[in-house]
C-alpha atoms as an extended CHARMM CRD file, in Angstrom:
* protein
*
       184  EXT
         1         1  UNK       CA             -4.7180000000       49.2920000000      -13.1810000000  PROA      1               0.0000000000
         2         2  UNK       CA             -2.7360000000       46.0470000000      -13.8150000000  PROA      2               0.0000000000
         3         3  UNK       CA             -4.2320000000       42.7810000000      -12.9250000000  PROA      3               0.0000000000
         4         4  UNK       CA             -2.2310000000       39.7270000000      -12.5230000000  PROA      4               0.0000000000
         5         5  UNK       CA             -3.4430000000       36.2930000000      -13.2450000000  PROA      5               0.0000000000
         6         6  UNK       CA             -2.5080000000       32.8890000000      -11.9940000000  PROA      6               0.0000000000
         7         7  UNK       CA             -2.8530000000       29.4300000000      -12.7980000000  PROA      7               0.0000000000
         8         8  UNK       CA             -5.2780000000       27.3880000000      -10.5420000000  PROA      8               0.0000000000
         9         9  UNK       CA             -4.6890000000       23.1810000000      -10.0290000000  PROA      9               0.0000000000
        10        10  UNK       CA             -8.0490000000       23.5440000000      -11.8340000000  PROA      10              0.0000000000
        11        11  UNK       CA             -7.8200000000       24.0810000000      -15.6680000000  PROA      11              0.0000000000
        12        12  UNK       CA            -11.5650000000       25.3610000000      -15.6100000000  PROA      12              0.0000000000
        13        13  UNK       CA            -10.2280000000       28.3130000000      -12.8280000000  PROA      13              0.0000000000
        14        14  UNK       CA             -8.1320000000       31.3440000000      -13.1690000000  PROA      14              0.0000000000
        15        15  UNK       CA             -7.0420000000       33.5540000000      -10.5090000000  PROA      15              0.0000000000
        16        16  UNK       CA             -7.3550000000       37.1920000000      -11.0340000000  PROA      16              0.0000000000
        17        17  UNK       CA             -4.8460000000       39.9210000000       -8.9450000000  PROA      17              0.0000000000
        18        18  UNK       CA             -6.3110000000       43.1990000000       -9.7500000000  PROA      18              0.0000000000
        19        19  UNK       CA             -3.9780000000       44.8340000000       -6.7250000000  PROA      19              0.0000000000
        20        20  UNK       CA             -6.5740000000       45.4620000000       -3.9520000000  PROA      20              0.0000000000
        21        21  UNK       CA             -8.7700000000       44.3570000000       -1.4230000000  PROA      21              0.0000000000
        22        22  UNK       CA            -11.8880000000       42.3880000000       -3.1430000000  PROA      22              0.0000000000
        23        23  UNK       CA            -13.6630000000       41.6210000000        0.0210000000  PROA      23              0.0000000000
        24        24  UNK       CA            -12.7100000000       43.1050000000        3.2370000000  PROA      24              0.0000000000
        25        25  UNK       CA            -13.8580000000       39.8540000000        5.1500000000  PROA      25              0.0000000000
        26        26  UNK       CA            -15.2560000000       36.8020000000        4.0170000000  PROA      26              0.0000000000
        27        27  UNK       CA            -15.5870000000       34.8780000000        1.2030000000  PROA      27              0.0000000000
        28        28  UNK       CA            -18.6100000000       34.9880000000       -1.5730000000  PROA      28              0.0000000000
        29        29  UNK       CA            -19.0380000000       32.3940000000       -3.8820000000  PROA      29              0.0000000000
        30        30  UNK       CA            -21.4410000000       32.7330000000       -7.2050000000  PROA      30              0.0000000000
        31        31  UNK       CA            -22.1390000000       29.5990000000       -9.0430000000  PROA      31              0.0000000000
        32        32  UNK       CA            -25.1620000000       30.7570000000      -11.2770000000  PROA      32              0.0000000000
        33        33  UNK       CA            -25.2520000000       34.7560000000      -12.4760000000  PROA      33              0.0000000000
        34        34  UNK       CA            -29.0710000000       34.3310000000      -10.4800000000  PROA      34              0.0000000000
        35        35  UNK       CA            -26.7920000000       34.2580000000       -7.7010000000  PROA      35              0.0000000000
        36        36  UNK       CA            -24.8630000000       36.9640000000       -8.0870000000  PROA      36              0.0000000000
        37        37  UNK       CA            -28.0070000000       39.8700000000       -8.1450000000  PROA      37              0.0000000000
        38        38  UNK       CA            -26.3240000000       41.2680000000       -4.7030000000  PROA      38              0.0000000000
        39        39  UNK       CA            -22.8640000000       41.5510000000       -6.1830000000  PROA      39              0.0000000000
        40        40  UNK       CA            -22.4860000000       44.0010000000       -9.6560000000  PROA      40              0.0000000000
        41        41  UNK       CA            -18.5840000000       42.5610000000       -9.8530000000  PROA      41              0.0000000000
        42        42  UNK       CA            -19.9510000000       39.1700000000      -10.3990000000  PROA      42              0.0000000000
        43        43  UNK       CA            -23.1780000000       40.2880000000      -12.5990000000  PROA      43              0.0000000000
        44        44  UNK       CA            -20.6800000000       41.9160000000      -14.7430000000  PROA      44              0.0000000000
        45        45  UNK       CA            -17.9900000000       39.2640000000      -15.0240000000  PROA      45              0.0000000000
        46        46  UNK       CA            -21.3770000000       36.5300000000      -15.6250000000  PROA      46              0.0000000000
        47        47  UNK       CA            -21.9230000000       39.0170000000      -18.8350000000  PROA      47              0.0000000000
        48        48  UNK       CA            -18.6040000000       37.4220000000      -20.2870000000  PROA      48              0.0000000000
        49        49  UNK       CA            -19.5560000000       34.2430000000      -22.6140000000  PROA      49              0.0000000000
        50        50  UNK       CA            -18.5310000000       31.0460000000      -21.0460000000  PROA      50              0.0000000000
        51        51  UNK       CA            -18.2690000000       32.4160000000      -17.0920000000  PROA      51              0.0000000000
        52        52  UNK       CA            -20.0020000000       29.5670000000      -15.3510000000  PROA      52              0.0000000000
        53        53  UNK       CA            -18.7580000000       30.6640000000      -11.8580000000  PROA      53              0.0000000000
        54        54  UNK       CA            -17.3750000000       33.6430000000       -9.6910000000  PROA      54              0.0000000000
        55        55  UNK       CA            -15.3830000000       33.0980000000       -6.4340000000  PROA      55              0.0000000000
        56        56  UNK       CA            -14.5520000000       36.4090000000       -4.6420000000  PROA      56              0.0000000000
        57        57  UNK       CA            -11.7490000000       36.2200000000       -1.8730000000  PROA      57              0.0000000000
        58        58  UNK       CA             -9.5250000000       38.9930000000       -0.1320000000  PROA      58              0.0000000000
        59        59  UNK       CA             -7.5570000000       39.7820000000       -3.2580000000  PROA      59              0.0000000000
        60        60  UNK       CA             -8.6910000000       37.9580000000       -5.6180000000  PROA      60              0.0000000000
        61        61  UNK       CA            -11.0930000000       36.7360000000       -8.4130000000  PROA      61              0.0000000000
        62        62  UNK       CA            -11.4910000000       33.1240000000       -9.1910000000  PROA      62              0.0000000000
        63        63  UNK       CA            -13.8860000000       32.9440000000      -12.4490000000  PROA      63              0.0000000000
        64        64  UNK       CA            -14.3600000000       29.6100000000      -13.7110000000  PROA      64              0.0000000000
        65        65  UNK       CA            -14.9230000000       28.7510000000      -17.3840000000  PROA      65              0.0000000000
        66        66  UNK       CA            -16.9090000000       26.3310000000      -19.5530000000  PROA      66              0.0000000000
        67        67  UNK       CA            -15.1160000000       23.2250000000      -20.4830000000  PROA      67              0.0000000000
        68        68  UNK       CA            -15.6640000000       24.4550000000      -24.2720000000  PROA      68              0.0000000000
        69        69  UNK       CA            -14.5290000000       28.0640000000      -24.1400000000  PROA      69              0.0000000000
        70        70  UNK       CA            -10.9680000000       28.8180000000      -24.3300000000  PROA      70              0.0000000000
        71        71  UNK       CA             -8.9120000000       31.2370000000      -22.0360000000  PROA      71              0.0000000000
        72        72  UNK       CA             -7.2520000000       32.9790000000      -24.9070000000  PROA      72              0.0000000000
        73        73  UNK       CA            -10.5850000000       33.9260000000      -25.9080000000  PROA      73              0.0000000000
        74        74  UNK       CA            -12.0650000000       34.7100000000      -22.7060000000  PROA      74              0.0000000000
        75        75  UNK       CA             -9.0340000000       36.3040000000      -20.7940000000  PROA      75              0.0000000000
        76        76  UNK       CA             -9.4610000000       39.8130000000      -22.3350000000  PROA      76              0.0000000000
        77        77  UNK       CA            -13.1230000000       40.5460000000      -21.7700000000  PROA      77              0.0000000000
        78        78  UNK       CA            -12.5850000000       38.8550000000      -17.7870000000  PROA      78              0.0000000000
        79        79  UNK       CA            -10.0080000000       41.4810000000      -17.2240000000  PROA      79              0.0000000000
        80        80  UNK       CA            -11.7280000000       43.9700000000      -19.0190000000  PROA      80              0.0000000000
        81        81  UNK       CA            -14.8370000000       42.8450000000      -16.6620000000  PROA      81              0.0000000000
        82        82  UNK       CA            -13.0770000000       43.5850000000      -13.7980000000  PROA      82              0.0000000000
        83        83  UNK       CA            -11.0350000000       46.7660000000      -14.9020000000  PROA      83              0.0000000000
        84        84  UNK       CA            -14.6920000000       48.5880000000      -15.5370000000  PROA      84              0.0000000000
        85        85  UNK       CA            -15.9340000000       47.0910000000      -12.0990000000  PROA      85              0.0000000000
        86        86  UNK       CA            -12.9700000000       48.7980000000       -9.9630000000  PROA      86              0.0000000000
        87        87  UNK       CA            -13.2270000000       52.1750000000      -12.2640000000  PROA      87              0.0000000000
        88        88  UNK       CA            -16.7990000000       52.6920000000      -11.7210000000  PROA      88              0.0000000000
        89        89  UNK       CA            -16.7910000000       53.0290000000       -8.2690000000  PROA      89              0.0000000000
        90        90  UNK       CA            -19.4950000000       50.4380000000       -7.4180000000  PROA      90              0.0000000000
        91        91  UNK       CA            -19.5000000000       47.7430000000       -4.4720000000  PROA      91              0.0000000000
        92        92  UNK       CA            -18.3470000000       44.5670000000       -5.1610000000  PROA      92              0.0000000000
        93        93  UNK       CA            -21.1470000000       43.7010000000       -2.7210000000  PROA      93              0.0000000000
        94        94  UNK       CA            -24.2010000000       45.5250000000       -2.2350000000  PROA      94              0.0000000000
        95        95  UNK       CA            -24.0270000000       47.0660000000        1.3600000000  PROA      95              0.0000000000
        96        96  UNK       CA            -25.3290000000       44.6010000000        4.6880000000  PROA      96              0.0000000000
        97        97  UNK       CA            -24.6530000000       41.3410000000        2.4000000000  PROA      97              0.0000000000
        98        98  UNK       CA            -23.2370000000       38.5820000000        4.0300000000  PROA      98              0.0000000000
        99        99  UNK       CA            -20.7420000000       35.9210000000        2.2950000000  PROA      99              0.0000000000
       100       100  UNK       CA            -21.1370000000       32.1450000000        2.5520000000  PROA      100             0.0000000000
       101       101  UNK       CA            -18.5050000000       32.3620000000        4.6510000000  PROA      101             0.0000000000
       102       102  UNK       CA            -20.4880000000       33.5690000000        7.5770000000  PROA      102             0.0000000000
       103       103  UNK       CA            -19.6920000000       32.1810000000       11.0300000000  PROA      103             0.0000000000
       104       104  UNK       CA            -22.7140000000       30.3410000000       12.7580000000  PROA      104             0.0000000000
       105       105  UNK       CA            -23.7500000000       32.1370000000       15.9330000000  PROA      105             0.0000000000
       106       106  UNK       CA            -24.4200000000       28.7120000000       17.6720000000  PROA      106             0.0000000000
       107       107  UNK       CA            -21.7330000000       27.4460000000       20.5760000000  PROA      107             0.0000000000
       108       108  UNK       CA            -19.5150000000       24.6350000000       19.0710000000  PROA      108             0.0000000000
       109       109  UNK       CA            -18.1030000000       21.9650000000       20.9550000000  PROA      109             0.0000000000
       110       110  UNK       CA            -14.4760000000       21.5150000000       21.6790000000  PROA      110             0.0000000000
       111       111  UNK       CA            -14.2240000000       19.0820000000       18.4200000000  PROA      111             0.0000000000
       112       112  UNK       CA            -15.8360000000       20.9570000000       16.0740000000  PROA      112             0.0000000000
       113       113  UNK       CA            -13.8480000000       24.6870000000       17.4080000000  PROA      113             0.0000000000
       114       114  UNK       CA            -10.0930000000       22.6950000000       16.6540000000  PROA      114             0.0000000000
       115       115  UNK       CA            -11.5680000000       21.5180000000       12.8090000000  PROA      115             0.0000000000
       116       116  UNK       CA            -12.8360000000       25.3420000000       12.4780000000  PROA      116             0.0000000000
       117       117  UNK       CA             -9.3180000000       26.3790000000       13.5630000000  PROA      117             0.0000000000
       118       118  UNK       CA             -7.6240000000       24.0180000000       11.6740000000  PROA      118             0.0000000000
       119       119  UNK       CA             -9.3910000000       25.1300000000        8.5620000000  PROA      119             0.0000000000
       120       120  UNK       CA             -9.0350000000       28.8380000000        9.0840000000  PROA      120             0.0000000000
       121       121  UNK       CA             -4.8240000000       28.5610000000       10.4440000000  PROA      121             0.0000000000
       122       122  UNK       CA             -3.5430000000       26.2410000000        8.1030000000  PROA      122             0.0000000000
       123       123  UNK       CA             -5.6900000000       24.9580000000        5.1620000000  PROA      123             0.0000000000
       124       124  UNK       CA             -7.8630000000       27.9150000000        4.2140000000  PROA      124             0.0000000000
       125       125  UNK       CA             -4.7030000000       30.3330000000        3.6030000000  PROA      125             0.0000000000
       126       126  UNK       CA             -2.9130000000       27.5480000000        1.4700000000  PROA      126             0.0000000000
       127       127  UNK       CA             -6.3720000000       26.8210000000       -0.6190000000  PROA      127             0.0000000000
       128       128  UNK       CA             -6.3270000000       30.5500000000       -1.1290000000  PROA      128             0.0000000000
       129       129  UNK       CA             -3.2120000000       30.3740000000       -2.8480000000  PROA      129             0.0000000000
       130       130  UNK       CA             -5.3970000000       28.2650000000       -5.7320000000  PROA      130             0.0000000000
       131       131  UNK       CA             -7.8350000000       30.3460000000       -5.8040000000  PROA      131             0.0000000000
       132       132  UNK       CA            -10.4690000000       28.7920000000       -3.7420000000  PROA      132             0.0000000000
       133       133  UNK       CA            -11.9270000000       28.0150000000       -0.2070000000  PROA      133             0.0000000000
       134       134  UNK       CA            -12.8780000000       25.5070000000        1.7810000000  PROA      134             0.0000000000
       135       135  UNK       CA            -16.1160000000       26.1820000000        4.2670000000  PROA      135             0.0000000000
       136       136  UNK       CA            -16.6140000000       23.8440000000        7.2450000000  PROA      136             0.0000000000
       137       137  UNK       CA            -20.3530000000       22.6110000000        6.8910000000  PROA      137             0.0000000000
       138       138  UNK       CA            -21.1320000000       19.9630000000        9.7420000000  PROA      138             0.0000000000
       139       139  UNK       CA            -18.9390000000       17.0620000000       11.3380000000  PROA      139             0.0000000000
       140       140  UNK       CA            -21.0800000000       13.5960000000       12.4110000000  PROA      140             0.0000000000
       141       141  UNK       CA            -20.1220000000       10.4520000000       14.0380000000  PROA      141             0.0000000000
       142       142  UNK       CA            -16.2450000000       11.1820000000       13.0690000000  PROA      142             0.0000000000
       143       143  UNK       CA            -16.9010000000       12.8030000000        9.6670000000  PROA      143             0.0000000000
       144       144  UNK       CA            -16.3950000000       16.2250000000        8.7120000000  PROA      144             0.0000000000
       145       145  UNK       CA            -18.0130000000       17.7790000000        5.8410000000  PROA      145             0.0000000000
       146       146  UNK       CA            -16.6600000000       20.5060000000        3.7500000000  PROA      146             0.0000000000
       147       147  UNK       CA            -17.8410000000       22.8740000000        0.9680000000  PROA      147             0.0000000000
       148       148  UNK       CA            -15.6340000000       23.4530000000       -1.8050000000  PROA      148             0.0000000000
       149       149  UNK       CA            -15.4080000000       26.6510000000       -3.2620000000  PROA      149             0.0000000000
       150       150  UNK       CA            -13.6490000000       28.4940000000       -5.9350000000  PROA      150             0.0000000000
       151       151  UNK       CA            -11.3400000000       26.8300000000       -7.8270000000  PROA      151             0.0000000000
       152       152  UNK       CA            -11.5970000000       23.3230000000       -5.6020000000  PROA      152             0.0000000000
       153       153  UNK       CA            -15.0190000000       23.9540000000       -6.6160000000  PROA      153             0.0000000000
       154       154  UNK       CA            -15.1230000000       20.7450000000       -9.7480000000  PROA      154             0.0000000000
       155       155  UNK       CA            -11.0150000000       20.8100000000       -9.4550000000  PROA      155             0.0000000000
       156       156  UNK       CA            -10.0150000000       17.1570000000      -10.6830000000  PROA      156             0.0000000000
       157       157  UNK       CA             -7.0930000000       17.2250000000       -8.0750000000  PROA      157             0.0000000000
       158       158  UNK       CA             -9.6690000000       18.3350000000       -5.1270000000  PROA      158             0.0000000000
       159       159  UNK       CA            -10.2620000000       14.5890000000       -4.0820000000  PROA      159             0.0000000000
       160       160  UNK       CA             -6.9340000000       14.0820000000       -3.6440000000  PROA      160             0.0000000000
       161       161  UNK       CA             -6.3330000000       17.0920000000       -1.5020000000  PROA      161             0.0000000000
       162       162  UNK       CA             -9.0980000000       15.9760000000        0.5660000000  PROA      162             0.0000000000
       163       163  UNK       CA             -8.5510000000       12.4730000000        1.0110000000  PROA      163             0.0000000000
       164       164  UNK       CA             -4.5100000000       12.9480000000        1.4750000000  PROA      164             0.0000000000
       165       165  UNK       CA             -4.0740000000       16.8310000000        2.8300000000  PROA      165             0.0000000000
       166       166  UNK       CA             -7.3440000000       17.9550000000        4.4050000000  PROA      166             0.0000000000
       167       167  UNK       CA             -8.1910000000       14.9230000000        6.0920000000  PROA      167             0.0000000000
       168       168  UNK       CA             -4.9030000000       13.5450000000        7.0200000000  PROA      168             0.0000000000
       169       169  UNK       CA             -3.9070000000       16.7860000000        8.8170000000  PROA      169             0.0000000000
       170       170  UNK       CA             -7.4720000000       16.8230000000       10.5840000000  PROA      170             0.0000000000
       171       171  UNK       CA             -7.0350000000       13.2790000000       11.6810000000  PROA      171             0.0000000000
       172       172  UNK       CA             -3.2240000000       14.0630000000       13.2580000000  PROA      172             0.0000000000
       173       173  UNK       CA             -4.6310000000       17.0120000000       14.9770000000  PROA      173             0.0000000000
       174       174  UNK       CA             -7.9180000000       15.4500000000       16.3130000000  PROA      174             0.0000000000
       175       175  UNK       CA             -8.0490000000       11.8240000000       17.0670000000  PROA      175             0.0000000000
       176       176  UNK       CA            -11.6100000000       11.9470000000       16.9440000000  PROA      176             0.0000000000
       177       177  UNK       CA            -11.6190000000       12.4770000000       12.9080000000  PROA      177             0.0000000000
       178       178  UNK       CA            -12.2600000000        9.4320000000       10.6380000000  PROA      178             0.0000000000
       179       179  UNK       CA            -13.2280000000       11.1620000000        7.6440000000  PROA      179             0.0000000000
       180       180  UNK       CA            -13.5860000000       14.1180000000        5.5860000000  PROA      180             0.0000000000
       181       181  UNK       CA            -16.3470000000       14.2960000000        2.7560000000  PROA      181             0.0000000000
       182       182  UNK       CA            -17.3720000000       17.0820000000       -0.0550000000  PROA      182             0.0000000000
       183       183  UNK       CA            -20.8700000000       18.7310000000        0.1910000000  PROA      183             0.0000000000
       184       184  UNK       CA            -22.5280000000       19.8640000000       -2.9620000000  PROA      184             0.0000000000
């Protein structure tokens, strides 16, 4: 098995290839291993020293480090990690899990359905690129409100993307946008 890794816009973040589907659907994001007790891929990459967070997308791995450890250091045992996860044959979810990605059942309105399709057609698959995700939470009186995941999860450029990608394209594409904020 041969895993490729990329660099994320957050120096905290690397992106791990291993080659095949992670998640069939979805997104799952793990920011404490207490977290992760539904998901043995990120239990076992939380059993690495210094693994402070595990982002799970389509194809790929987004572990995030501690500001102290070092990615020489680390790199080996996270693709090690993830090498024994794909050979043993177990889920990378436990069966009938959801992600945090899961789509509300309640009707939106016209305004929040173009943010939602916004997100999903043209700044989710670009986000993914980084390594990370970005989950549509609410939108109130002209301000949307988005969860950071992944890699934009504590990324010192994901401000900026906010501020001059996310909510500049939201504001061309629906008048009715005046802001976009981060949610914890």
């Amino acid at each position: 098995m041969f895993i490729q890794t990329e660099q994320t816009p957050n120096p905290s973040t690397l992106k791990f290839l291993p080659g095949r589907v992670v998640l069939e659907q979805g997104t799952a994001d793990f920011a404490t291993v207490d977290s992760a007790t539904h998901s043995p891929l990120a239990r076992r990459l939380f059993e690495v020293e210094g693994v402070e967070r595990v982002f799970l997308g389509s194809d790929f791995i987004t572990v995030t480090k501690a500001v102290t450890q070092d990615w020489q250091i680390m790199k080996p045992a996270v693709l090690g990690g993830i090498m024994e996860h794909f050979t043993s044959g177990e889920p990378v979810l436990q069966p009938d899990e959801t992600s945090d990605a899961t789509v509300s059942a309640e009707e939106d309105d016209e305004i929040v359905a173009q943010i939602k399709e916004l997100l999903d057609t043209r700044i989710r698959p670009a986000v993914a690129q980084d390594g990370g995700d970005i989950v549509f939470h609410s939108y109130e009186d002209g301000v949307v409100y988005l969860h950071m995941q992944g890699s934009c999860s504590g990324c010192p450029s994901s401000t900026a993307t906010l501020k001059m990608g996310i909510e500049n394209l939201l504001r061309h594409y629906v008048p009715e946008v005046i802001e976009v904020r981060p949610v914890a």
